[in-house]
C-alpha positions as CSV (number, residue, x, y, z in Angstrom):
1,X,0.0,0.0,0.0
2,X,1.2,3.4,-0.9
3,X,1.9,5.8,2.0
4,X,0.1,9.1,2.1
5,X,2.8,12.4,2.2
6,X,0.8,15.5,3.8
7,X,2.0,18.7,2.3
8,X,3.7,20.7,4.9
9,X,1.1,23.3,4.8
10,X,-1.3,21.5,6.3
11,X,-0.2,21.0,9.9
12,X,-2.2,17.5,11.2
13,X,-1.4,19.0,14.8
14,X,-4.7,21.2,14.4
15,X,-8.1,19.9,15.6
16,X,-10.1,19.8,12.8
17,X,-8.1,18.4,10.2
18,X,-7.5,15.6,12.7
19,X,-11.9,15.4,13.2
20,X,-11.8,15.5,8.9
21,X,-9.6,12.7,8.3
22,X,-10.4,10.8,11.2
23,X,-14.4,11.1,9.4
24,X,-13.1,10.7,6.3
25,X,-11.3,7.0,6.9
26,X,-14.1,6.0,8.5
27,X,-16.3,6.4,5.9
28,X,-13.9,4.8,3.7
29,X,-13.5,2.2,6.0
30,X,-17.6,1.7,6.1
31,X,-17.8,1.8,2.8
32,X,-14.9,-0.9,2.1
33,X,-17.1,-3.5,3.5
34,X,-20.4,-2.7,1.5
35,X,-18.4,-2.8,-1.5
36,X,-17.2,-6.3,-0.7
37,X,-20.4,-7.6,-0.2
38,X,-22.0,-5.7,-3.3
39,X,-19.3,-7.4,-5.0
40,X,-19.6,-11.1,-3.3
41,X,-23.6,-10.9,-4.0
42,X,-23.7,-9.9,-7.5
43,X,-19.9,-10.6,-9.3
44,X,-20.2,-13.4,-11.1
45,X,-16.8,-13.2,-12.8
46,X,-13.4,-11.8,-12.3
47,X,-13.3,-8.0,-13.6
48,X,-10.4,-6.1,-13.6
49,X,-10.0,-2.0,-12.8
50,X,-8.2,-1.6,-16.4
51,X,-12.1,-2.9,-18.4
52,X,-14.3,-1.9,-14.9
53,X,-13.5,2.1,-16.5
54,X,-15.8,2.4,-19.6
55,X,-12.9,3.7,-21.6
56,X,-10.1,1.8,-19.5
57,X,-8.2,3.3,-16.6
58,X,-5.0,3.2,-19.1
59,X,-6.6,6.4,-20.7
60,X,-6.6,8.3,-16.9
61,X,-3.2,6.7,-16.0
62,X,-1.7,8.5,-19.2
63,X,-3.6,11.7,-19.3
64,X,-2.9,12.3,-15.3
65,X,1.3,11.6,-16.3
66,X,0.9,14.0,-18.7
67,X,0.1,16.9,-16.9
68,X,0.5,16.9,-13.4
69,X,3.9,18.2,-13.9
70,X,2.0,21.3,-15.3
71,X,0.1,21.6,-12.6
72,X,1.9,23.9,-9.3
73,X,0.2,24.0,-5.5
74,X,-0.6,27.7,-4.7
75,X,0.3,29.4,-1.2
76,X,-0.6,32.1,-0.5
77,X,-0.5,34.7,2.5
78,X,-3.1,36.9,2.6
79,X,-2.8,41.1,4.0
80,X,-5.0,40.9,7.0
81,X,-6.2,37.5,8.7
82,X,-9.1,37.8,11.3
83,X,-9.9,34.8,13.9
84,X,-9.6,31.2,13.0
85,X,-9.3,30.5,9.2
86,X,-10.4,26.8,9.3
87,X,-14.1,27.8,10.7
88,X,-15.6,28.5,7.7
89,X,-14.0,25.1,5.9
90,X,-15.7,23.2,8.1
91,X,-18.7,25.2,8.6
92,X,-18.9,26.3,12.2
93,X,-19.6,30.0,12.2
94,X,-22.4,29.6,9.4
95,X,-26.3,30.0,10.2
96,X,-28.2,27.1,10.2
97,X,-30.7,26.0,6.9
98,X,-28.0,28.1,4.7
99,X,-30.0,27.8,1.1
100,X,-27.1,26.1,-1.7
101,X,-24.9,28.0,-3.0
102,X,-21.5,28.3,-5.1
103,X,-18.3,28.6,-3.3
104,X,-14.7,30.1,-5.3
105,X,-13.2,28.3,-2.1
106,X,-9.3,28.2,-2.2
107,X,-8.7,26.8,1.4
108,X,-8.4,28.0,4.5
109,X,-5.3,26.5,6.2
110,X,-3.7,26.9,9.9
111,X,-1.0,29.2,9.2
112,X,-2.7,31.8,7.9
113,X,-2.3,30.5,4.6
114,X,-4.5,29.8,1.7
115,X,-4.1,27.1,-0.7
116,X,-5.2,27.0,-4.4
117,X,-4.3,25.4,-7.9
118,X,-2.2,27.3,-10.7
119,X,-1.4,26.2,-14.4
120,X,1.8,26.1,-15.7
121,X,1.2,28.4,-19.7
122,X,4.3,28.6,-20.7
123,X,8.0,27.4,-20.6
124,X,9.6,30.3,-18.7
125,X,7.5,30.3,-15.9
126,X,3.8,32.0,-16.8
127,X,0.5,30.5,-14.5
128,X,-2.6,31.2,-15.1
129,X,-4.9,30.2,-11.9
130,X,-7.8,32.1,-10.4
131,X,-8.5,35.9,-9.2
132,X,-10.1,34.5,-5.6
133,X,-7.0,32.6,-5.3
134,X,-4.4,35.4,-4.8
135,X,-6.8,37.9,-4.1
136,X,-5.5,40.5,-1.4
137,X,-1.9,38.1,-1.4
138,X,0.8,39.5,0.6
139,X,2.9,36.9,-0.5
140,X,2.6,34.3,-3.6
141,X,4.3,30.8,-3.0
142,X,4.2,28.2,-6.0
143,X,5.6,24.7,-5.7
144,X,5.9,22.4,-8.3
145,X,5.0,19.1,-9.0
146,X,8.4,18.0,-7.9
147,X,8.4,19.8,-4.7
148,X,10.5,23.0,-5.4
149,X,9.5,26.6,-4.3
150,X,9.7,29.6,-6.0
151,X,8.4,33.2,-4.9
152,X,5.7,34.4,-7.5
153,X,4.9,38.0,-8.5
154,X,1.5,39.5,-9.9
155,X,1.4,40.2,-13.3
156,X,-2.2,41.1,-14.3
157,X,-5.9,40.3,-13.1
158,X,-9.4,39.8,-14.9
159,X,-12.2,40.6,-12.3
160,X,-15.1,40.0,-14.2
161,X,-13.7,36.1,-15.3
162,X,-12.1,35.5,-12.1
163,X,-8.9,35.2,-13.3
164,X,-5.1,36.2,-13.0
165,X,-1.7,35.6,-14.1
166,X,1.6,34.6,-12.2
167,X,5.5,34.6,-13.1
168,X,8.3,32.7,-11.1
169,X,11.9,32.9,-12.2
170,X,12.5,29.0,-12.6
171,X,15.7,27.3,-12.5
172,X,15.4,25.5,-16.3
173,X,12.7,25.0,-18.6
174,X,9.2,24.7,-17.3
175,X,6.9,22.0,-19.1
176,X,3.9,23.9,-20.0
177,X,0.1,22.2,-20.6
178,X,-1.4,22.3,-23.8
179,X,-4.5,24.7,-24.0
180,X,-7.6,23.0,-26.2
181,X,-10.5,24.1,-28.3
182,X,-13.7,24.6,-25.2
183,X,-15.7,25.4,-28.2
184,X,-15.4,21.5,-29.6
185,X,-16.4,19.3,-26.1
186,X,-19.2,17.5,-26.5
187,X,-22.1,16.8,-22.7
188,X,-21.0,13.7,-21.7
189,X,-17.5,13.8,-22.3
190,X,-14.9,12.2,-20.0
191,X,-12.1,14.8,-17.9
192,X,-10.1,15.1,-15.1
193,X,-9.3,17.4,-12.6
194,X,-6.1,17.9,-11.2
195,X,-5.4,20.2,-8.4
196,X,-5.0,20.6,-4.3
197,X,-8.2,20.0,-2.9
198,X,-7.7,20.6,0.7
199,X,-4.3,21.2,0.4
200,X,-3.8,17.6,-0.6
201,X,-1.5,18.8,-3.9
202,X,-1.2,16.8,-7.3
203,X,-4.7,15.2,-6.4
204,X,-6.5,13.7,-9.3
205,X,-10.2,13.1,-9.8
206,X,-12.7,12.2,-13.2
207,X,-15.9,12.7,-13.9
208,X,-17.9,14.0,-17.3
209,X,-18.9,17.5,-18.4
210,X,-22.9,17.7,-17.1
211,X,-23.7,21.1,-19.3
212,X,-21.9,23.7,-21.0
213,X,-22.7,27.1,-20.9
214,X,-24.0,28.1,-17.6
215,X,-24.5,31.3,-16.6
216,X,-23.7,31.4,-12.6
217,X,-24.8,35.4,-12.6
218,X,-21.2,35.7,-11.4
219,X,-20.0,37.6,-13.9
220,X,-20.9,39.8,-17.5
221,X,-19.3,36.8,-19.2
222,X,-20.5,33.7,-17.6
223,X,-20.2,30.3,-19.8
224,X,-19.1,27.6,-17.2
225,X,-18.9,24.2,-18.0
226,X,-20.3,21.9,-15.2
227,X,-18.4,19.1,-14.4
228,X,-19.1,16.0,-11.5
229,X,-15.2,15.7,-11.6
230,X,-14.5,16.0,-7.8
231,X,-13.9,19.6,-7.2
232,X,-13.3,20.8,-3.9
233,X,-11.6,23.9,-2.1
234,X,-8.3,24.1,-3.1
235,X,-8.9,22.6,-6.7
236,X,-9.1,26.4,-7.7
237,X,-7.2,27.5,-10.7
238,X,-6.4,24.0,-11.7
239,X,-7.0,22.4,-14.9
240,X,-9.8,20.4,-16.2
241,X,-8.3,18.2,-18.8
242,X,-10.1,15.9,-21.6
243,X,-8.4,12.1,-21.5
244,X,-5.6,13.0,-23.5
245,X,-4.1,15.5,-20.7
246,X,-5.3,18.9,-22.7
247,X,-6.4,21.7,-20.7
248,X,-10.4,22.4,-22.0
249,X,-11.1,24.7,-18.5
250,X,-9.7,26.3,-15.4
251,X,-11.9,25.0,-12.0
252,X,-13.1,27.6,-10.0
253,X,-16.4,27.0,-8.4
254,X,-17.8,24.4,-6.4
255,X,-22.2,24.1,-5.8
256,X,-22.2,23.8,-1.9
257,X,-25.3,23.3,0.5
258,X,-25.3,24.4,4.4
259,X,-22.2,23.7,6.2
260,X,-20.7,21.7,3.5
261,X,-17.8,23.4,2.0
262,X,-16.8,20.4,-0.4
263,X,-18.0,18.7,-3.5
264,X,-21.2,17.7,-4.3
265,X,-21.0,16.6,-7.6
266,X,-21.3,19.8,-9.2
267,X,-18.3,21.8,-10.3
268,X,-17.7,24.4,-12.6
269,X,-14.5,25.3,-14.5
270,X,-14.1,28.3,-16.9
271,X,-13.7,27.5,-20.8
272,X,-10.0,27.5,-21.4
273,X,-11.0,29.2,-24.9
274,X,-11.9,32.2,-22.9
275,X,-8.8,32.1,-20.9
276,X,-6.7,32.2,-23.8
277,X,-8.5,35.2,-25.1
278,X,-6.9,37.1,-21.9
279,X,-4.0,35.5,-21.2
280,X,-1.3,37.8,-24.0
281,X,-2.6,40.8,-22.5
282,X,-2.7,40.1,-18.5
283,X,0.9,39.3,-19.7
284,X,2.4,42.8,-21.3
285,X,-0.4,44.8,-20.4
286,X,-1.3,43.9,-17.1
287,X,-5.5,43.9,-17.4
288,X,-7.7,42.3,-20.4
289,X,-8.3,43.8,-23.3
290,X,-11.9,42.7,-24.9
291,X,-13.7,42.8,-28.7
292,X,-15.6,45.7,-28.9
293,X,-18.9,45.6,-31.5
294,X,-20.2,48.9,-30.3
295,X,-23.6,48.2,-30.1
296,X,-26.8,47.5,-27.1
297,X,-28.6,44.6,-27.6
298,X,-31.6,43.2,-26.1
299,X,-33.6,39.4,-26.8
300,X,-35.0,38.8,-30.0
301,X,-39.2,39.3,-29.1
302,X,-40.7,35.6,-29.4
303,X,-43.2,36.5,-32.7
304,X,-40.5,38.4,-34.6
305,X,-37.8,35.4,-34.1
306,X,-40.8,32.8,-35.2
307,X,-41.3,35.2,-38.1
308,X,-37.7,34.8,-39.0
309,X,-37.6,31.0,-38.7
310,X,-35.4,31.0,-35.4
311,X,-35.8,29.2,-32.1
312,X,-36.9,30.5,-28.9
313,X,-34.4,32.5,-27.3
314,X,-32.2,32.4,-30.8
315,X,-30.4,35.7,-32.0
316,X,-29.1,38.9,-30.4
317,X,-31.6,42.3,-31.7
318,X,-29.5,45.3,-32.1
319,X,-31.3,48.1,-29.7
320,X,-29.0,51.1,-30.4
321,X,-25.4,51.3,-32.9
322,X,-22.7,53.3,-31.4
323,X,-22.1,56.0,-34.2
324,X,-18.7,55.8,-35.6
325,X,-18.5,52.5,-33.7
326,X,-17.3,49.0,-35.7
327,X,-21.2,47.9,-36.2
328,X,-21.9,51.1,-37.4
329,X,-19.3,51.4,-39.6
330,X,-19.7,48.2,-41.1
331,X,-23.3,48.9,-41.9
332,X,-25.0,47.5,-39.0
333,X,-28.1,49.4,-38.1
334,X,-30.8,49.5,-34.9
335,X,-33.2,46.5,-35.2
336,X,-31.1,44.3,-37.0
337,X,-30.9,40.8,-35.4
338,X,-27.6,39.1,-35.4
339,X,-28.2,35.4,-35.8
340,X,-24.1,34.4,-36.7
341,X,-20.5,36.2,-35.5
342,X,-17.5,34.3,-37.0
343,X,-19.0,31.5,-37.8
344,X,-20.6,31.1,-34.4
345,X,-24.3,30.8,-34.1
346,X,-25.9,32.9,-31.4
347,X,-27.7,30.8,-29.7
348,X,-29.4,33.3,-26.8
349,X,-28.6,36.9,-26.7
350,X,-26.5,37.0,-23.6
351,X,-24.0,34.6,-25.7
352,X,-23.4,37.7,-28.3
353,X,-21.7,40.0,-25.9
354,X,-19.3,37.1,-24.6
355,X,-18.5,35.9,-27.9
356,X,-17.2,39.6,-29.0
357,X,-15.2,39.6,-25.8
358,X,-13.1,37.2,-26.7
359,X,-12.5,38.5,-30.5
360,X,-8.9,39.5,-30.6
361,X,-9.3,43.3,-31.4
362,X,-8.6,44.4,-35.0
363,X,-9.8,40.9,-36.5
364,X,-12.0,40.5,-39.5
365,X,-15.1,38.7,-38.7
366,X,-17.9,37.7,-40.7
367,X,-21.7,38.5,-39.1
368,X,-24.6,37.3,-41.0
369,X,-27.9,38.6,-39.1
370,X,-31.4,39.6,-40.4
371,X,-32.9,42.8,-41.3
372,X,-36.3,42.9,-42.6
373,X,-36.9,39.5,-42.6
374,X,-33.7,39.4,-45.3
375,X,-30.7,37.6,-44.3
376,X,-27.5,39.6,-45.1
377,X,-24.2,39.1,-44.1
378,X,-20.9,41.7,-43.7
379,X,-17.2,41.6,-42.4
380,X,-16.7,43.6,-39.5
381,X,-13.6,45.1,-37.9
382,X,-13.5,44.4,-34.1
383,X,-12.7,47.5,-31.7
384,X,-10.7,47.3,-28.2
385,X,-12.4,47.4,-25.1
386,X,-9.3,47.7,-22.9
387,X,-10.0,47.7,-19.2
388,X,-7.9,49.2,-17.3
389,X,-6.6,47.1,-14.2
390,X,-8.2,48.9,-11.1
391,X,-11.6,49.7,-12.9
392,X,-14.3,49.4,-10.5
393,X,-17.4,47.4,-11.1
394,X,-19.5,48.2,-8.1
395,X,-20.0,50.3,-5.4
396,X,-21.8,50.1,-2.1
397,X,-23.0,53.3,-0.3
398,X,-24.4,52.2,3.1
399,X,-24.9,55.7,4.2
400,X,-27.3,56.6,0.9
401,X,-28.6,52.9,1.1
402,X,-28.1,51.9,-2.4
403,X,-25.7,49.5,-4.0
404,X,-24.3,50.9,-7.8
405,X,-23.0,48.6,-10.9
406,X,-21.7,48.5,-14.1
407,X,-24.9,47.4,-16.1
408,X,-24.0,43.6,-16.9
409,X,-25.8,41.7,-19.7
410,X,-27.5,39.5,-16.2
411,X,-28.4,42.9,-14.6
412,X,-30.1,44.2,-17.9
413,X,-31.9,40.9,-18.2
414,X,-32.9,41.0,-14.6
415,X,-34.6,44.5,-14.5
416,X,-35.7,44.3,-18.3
417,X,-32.9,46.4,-19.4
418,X,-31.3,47.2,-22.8
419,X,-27.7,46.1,-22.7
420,X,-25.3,48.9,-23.2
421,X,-21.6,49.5,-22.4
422,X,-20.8,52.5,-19.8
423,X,-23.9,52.2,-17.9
424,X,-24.2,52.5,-14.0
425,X,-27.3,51.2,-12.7
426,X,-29.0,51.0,-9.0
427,X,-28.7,46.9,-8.1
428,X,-30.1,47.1,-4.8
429,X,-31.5,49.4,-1.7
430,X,-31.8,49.2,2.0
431,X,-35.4,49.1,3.3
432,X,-36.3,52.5,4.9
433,X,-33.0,54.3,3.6
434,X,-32.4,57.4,2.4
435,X,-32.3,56.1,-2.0
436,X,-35.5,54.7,-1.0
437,X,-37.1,57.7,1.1
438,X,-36.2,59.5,-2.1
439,X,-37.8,57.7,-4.2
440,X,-34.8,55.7,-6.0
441,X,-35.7,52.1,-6.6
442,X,-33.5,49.1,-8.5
443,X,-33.1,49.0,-11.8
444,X,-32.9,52.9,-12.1
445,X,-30.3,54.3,-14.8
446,X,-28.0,56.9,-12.9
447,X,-27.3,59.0,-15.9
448,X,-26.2,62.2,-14.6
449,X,-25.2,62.8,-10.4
450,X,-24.8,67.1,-9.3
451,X,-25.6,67.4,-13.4
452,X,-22.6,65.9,-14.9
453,X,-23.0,62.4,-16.8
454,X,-21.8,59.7,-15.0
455,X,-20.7,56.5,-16.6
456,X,-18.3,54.6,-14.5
457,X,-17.7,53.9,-11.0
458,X,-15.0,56.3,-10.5
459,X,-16.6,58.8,-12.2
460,X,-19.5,58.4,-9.4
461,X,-17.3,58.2,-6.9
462,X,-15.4,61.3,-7.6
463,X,-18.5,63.5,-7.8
464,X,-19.5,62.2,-3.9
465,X,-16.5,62.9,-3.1
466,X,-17.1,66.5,-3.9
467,X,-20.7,66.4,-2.9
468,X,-20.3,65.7,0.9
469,X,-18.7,68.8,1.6
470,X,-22.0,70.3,-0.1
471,X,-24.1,67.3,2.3
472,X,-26.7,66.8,-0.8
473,X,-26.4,65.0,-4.1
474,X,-28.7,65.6,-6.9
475,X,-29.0,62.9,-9.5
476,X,-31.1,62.4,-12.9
477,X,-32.4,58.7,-12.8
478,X,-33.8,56.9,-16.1
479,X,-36.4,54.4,-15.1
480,X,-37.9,52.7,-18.1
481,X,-38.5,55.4,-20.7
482,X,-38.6,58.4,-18.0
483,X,-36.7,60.6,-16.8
484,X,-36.6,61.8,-12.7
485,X,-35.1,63.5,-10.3
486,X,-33.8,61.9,-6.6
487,X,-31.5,64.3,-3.9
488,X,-30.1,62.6,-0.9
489,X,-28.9,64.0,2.0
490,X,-25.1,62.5,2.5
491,X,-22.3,63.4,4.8
């Protein structure tokens, strides 16, 4: 029998890993002996692990040797540690009845260390692993698959896919995983994780990919793919890999219920394809730089898409056209409704805006899309959407009682909205505050605050800034198709 090796960041000394593993072997232990009477009831024959595997455990073996030794165990020491850090990872400190949810857990260990997944990109040292995972990191530790350490600095973030990239200074030549085609996995298709699910490094798990493009409301650009793989805390960042050891996604959240802050089945990991879009300029540039089609768009209205032959929830409708923006210039006008982008079909509207996000800027693409019940088709030159790497997304203003965000495609479907870049809109409100005494309710368009327009979060926050030494705010709101005034009272 193999012997187990704990990583020395977790320390076995503490409490609770010692109640976790302790539960853990017994339940292996239990269910040992129901699996050797399942098997003395109803085997009939000798069957061996390599033909028990519907494809062959040979397939796992090879794909697993393949890339762990792209795969590094993440440290990291975060700015700032409060109270215990293993209370939450094993659910003490939670309310009782807690409804499901998704957890981005990287672990919690004694210490005062997290743990997390990272994957090696290229040969001099680049990793690509989560946002949550070196979030707020004092100090980045990597170790590779065959145990050495290296320091790693920070070398660009992507907020709205949870992502970042990480450089150590390795002795020689790093072996880097191959990245795969997302786009081309089919529901039902074997993979493997690979990661360091409660710090346990170079763990390996399989399962099948349950659904592709879910949309978690996490983010503007949500397309998970939802794997049973075991994925737990600590698996974050790490690759999800087809059987012939290429990278298809990057785990990085798990579907938790209550006080359980492990796997239940349902992981998600995002599309390696849209990690690739971002990876060249988190490198040089530091932040991602998106497609740009310089248009709103909106759902296609269920008789006008019957009308044009498409299914339910089939196309993107063009509700405004930036002027001297790429649609525009290519001849794209309000009302048309895009039904193709690059020989993609768009298959709901919320899949438009995450498609162009992925473009490479200054490509050629060829749009087919309806107008008048004709179908046309034109190349289009994709614009840059850089975003610059401390751009704010949303703000929360506890003393006005009103949370602010960048309008999302999710936020525009959720209060009926048309989707449209540079947008701030009011999420949410605090019963009996002041945006609600003033009659400011969610889903209102903050177009203009003290009577300048306002179309970021700094741009807000600036003019607060300004306004408490004045103690009032006055701001135009747009709520459906009118226009209103609100003034708060702020300090």
């Amino acid at each position: 029998m193999q012997s187990v090796v704990f990583q020395p960041f977790m320390r076995i000394s503490d409490p609770y890993i010692r109640v976790y593993l302790a539960m853990r072997c017994r339940r292996l232990h239990v269910s040992s002996h129901i699996s050797i009477l399942l098997f003395c009831l109803f085997s009939t024959s000798p069957v061996s692990a390599a033909t028990s595997h519907p494809f062959g455990s040979r397939l796992i073996i090879n794909a697993a040797k393949k890339l762990q030794p792209s795969v590094v165990h993440i440290r990291v020491k975060p700015k700032g540690i409060e109270g215990n850090p293993l209370l939450n990872l094993f659910g003490r400190g939670r309310q009782k009845d807690n409804p499901p949810k998704f957890d981005q857990g990287n672990v919690p260990f004694s210490g005062h260390y997290n743990v997390g997944s990272g994957i090696i990109v290229s040969k001099e040292g680049h990793i690509l692993t989560n946002n949550h995972v070196i979030k707020n990191a004092q100090e980045i530790m990597i170790k590779l698959h065959k145990g050495e350490e290296f320091s790693a600095r920070l070398l660009g973030v992507d907020d709205k896919t949870d992502l970042a990239l990480l450089k150590i200074k390795p002795i020689k030549t790093l072996q880097k995983a191959s990245l795969g085609d997302s786009d081309k996995i089919d529901v039902g298709q074997w993979v493997i994780a690979i990661g360091s699910p409660f710090g346990l490094a170079n763990s390996v798990s399989v399962g099948i990919i349950s659904a592709k493009s879910r949309d978690l409301k996490e983010g503007p650009f949500d397309e998970y793919l939802q794997t049973d793989a075991s994925i737990n805390p600590g698996n974050s960042g790490g690759p999800l890999a087809n059987t012939e050891g290429v990278v298809i996604g990057v785990n990085t959240v798990i579907f938790s219920s209550g006080s359980r802050a492990w796997s239940l089945g349902i992981g998600f990991a995002i599309p390696i394809n849209q990690a690739k879009a971002v990876i060249d300029s988190l490198r040089h540039k530091g932040y991602p730089v998106r497609g740009r089609l310089g248009a709103a768009i909106s759902a296609v209205p269920r008789k006008e898409g019957k009308s044009l032959g498409l299914a339910r929830f089939e196309g993107a409708k063009l509700t405004q056209v930036t002027r001297g923006g790429p649609a525009e210039r290519a001849g794209l006008r309000r009302g048309d409704v895009v039904v193709e982008f690059d020989s993609k079909s768009i298959s709901t509207w919320q899949s438009l805006p995450r498609i162009v996000a992925r473009t490479k800027p200054n490509s050629l693409v060829l749009v087919k899309y309806y107008r008048e019940k004709n179908l046309k088709s034109v190349y289009i030159r994709i614009g840059s959407r850089p975003e610059a790497p401390h751009s704010r997304e949303t703000t929360n203003h506890t003393d006005m009682g009103m949370k602010v965000e960048v309008l999302s495609p999710h936020l525009a479907q959720r209060f009926g909205l048309t989707y449209e870049e540079n947008k701030l809109v009011v999420s949410s409100i605090l019963r009996g505050g002041k945006a609600e005494l003033s009659g400011i309710r969610p889903g209102d368009e903050i177009v203009e605050a003290n009577h300048k327009p306002v179309k970021t979060i700094e741009e807000f926050q600036s003019i607060l800034e300004k306004s408490r030494l004045e103690g009032s705010v006055l701001f135009l709101l747009k709520r459906k198709e009118t226009n209103l005034f609100a003034a708060l009272q702020i300090k």
